[in-house]
N, C-alpha and C positions, 0 to 999 in steps of 0.2 A: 232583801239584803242577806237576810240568814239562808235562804235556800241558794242564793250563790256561792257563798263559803262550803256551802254543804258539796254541790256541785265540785267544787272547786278540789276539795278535801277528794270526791273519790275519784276524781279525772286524775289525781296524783297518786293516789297508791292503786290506780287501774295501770298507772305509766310502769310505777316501781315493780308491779307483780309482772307484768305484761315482759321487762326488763330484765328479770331475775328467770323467768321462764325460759326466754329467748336463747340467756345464757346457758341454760342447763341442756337445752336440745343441741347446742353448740359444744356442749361439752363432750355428749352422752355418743351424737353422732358423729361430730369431724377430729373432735380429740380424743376420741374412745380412745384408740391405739397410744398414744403417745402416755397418757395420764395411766395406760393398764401396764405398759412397761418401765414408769417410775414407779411403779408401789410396787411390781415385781421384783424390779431391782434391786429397793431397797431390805428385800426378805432373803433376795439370791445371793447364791456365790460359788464361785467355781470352784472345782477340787480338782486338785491334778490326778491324775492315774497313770501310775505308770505299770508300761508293757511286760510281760514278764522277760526275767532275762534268760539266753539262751542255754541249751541243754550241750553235756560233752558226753561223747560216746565213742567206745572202742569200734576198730574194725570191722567193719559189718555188722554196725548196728546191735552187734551179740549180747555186749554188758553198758550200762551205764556207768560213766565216771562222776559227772557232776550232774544234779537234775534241782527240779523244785520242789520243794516236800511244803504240804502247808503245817503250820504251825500255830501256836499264838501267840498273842502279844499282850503285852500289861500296860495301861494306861490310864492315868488318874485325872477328875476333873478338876482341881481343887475348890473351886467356888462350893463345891457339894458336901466337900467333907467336914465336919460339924471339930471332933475331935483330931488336930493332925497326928503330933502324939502318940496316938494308939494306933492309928495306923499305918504310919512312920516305922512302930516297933513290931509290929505284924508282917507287914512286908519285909522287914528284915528278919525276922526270924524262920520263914521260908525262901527266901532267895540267898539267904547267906552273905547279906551286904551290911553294912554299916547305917542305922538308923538314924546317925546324926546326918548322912551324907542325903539321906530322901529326906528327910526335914525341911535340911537348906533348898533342895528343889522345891519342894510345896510350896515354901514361903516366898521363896520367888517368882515361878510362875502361877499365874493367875487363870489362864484358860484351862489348857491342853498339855499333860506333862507326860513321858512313854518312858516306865521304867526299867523295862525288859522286853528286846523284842523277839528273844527265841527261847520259851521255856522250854524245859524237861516236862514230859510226862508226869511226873509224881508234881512239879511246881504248879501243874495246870490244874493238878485236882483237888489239894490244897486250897488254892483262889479261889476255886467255883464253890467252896464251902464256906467262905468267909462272910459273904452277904454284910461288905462294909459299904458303906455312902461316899461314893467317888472315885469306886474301884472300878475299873470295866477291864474287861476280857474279850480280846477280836481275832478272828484269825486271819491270817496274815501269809503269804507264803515266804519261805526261806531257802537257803540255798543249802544244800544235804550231797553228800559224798561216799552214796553207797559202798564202795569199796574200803574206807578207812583209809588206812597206808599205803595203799597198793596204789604205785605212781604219782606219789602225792607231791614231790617235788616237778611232776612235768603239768600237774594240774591247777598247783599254787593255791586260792583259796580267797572268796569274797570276803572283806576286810567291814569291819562295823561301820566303815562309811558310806559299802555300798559300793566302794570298789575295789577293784581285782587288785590283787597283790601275787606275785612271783606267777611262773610259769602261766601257763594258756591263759587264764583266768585276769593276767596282766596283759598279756601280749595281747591279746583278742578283746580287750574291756570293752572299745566304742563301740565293737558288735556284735558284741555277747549281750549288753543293755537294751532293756526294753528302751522305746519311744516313750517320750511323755506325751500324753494327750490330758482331756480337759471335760469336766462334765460337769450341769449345771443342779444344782441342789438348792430347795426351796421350801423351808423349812421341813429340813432331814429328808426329805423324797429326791431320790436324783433320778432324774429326768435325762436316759440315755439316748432318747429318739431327736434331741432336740436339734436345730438345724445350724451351719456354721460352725460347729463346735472340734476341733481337732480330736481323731481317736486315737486310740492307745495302741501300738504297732510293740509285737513281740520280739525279742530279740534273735541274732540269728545264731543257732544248733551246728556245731562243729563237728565232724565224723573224721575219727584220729585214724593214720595209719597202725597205730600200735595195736597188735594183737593182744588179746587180753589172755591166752594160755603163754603165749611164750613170755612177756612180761612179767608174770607168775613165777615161772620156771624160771627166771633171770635172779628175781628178787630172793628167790627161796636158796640158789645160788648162795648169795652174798651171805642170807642170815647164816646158811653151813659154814662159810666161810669164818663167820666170826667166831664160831664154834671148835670149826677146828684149826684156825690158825691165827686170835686172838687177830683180827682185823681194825683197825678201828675205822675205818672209812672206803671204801669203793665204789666203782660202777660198773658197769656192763650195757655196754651198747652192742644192738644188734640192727646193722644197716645196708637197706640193699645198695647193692653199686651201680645198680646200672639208672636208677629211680632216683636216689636219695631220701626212700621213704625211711622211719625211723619203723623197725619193728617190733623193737623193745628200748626203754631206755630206763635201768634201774640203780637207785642210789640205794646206800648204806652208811650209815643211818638214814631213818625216813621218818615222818611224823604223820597223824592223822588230822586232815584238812578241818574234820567238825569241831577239834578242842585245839586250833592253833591258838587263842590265847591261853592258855595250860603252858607252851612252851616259852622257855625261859633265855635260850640261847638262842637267839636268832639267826646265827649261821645256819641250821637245821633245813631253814627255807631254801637256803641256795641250792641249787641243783650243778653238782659238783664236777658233770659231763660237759659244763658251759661256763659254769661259775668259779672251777676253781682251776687254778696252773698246774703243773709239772712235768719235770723232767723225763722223757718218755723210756730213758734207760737203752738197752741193750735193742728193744722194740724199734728202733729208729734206726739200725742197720740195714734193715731193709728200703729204706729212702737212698739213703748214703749208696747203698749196691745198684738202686733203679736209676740214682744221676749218673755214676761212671758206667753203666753198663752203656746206658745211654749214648754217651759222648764217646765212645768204641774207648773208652780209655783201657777196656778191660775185658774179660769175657770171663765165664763162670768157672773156664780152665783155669785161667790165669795164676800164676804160683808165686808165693815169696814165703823168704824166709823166718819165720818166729823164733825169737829170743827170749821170747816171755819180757820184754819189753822194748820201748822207743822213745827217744831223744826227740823235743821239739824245740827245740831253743835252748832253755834253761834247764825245762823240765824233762819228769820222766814220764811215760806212763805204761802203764803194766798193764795185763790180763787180770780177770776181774777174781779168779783162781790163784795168779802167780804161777801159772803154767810156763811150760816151754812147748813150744806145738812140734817147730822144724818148719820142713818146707812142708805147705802146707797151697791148697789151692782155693780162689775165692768163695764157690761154692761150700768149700768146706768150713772158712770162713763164718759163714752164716752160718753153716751148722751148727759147730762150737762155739758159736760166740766167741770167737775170738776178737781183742779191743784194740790189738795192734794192727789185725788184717783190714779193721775201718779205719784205721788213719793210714794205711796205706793203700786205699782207694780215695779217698777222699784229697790226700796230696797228689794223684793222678790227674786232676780235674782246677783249674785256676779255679782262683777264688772268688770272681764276678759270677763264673758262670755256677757254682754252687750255691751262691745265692739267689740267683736269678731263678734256680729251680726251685728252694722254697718258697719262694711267690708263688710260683705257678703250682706246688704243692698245695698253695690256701695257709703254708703255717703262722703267716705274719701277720693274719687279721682275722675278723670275724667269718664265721663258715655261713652265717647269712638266716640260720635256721630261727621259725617262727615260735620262741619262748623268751621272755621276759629275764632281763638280765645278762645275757652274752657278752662274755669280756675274750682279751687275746693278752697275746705277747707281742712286740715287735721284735722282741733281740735284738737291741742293740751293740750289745757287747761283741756281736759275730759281726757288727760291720764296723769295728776299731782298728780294724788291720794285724790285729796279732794273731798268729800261726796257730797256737797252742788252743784258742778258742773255736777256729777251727777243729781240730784235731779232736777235742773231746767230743764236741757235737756230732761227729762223725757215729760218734756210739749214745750218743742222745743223752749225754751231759752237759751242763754250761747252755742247753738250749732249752726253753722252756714254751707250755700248749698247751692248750685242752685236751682233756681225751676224748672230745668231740673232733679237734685240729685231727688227733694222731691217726683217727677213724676215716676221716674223709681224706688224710692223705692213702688211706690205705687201699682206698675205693680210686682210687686215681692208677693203680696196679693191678686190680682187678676188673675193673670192667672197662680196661685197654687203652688207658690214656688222658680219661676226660676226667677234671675236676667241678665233681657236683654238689649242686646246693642241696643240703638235709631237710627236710621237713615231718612235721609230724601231723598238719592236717590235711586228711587226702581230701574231703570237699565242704561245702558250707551251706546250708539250706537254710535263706534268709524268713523270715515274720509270718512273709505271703504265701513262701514255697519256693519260690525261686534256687534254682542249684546252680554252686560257683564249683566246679572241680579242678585241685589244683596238678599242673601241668609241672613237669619234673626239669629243671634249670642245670641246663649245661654249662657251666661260668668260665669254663678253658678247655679247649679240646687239643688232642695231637700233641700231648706234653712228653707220651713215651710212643716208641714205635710197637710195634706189633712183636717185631723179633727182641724186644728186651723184656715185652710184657711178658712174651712162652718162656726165655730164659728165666727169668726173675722168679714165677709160678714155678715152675719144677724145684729151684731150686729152697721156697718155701715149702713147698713138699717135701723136701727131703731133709727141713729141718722140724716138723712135726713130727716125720715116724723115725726120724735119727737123732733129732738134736735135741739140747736141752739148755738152748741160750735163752 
């Protein structure tokens, strides 16, 4: 009886061992795989990476505008740090921030907190001597603006969130950014080989039409200008006609892209070739003379008499002198700026079909050109039907543009008729390599004839070395 039991006892835990074995060869060999990627799992985890974003550059590759510079970055654990406190008032007394305000972040976040992500030089050497618990230092790359000032409104400037703000830098943001890709890290080893895993694609690199000597020599322009003629604001566009490449475009004032939080008036950002209005002045004769030449209303002989002023209705309007010219021929017109010889071209011409030309001049809308921000005018007040609004306009009052608008109508006279879209990125070399070269947009053609284009031309010539409207 007792050796049955006994029997019994190890026929049972022969089953249970036998049982538990079976299971483990079950485990080791047909659930290897499954059971090694839940305990990987739970160690893993993905970190995003992102591409770097892309680089701007002047024509022909000659100077850098916008690139990557690396940098570092500051970022605290806080699980780590023992005293906040003191290093709360540590950090603030090299970074020049408010000590109560890194406080309140410590005591909030609990992980991972990034107090700064693009020191100075002297900030970075500073931290590497602090040897505090829960400080760390990484580097990072940043977006840097070799040139400072130089075109700084047509390049705009990455913004602390990471995106473009004003000119190229806006306009171009989805292409300028890297790709987000995705890599797997297991406890702190990241594991780049690993398979399935999205990689990180570079952003793509812009090559500007703008020449980086004549952009120079534009801007240096303006700063003379404010010097010797108390300025407070210009530009100077320089654009070919026949392309619509832009081959300088300089503002005055300008600000430097690395320290735009430094700036306190945010207008400074707008780029005033696109972003701001005005009345183009006496400068807009030259439109006024290209529609009636146009329409034979007139020819460059053509003669009338000056009073040294004219009657539009109600009103009066004079010469910008108060001259008395006489008779006087339209050519000469132009030359002297004379204000009465444009409203007596411009009454030569009905008034649908003068408007019908500033369409096809581009004055009424946006010129199309690739920068972040472009605004227009429509003038409405020139289509109320009264005479007299008319009439000023003729001499480029009461009408308002960009002097981006007043540039491409003027390329509409020079290279024989066609109104062209301006650009300022001549090609784009995407992540992998790939090259986009952009192709120059003819938006109206045959707006003037040939024989008002030579008429018109000569008779600009002979308001350069004669004239002084």
């Amino acid at each position: 009886m007792k050796n049955w039991r006994i029997n019994l006892i190890f026929t049972f835990f022969g089953i249970f061992w036998a049982a538990i074995f079976a299971r483990l060869i079950f485990l080791q060999i047909f659930e290897r795989g499954f059971y090694q990627a839940q305990a990987l799992g739970q160690q893993m985890k993905l970190e995003e990476v992102e591409g770097q974003r892309g680089e701007i550059f002047f024509k022909g590759n000659t100077k850098s505008l916008a690139i990557n510079k690396e940098k570092w970055q500051l970022y605290l654990l806080p699980k780590e740090i023992k005293d906040k406190k003191i290093v709360a008032e540590t950090l603030a007394n090299i970074l020049n921030i408010s000590s109560d305000s890194i406080l309140l972040k410590i005591e909030k976040e609990k992980n991972f907190l990034t107090i700064k992500s693009k020191l100075t030089d002297e900030e970075t050497e500073k931290l590497k001597n602090l040897n505090l618990e829960g400080v760390h230092l990484e580097k990072v790359f940043g977006r840097y603006y070799p040139q400072n000032n130089l075109a700084s409104q047509v390049v705009g400037f990455l913004g602390g969130d990471g995106k473009g703000q004003y000119g190229l830098e806006g306009y171009y943001d989805d292409i300028l950014k890297g790709e987000i890709g995705y890599k797997e890290e297991v406890k702190g080893f990241i594991f780049s080989d690993l398979e399935n895993l999205k990689p990180t694609e570079n952003g793509s690199s812009l090559y500007l039409t703008i020449d980086y000597n004549i952009q120079f020599i534009a801007e240096s322009l303006l700063k003379d200008a404010e010097a010797d003629l108390d300025i407070e604001a210009g530009q100077i566009i320089v654009l070919e006609p026949k392309t619509g490449k832009i081959i300088a475009l300089a503002n005055f004032p300008n600000f430097n892209p690395n320290e735009y939080s430094k700036e306190k008036n945010f207008e400074i950002f707008q780029n005033g070739a696109i972003q701001k209005i005005f009345e183009p002045g006496s400068s807009f004769k030259a439109v006024t003379m290209a529609i009636a030449l146009n329409e034979g209303k007139i020819t460059p002989e053509t003669t009338y008499y000056d009073k040294g002023f004219i009657k539009v209705g109600a009103e009066t309007i004079y010469n910008y002198d108060k001259r008395v010219y006489g008779q006087k021929s339209m050519a000469e017109v132009l030359e002297k700026s004379i204000n009465t010889g444009a409203v007596f071209a411009v009454q030569s011409v009905p008034k649908d079909i003068y408007l019908k030309y500033l369409d096809k001049f581009g004055i009424n809308e946006k010129t199309g050109i690739d920068l972040q921000g472009e605004i227009f005018s429509i003038n409405t007040n020139l289509k109320n039907g009264k005479e007299i609004n008319l009439a000023t306009a003729s001499f480029g009052q009461g009408i308002e543009m960009t002097p981006l608008n007043l540039a491409q109508a003027f390329c509409v006279i020079a290279n024989g008729g066609k109104l062209i879209k301006p650009y300022v990125v001549e090609k784009i070399i995407d992540g992998i390599g790939t090259e986009i070269e952009t192709q120059p947009v003819i938006l109206e053609e045959g707006i003037l004839t040939n024989q008002t284009v030579t008429q018109l031309t000569t008779m600009l010539i002979n308001v350069v070395e004669n004239g002084y409207g």
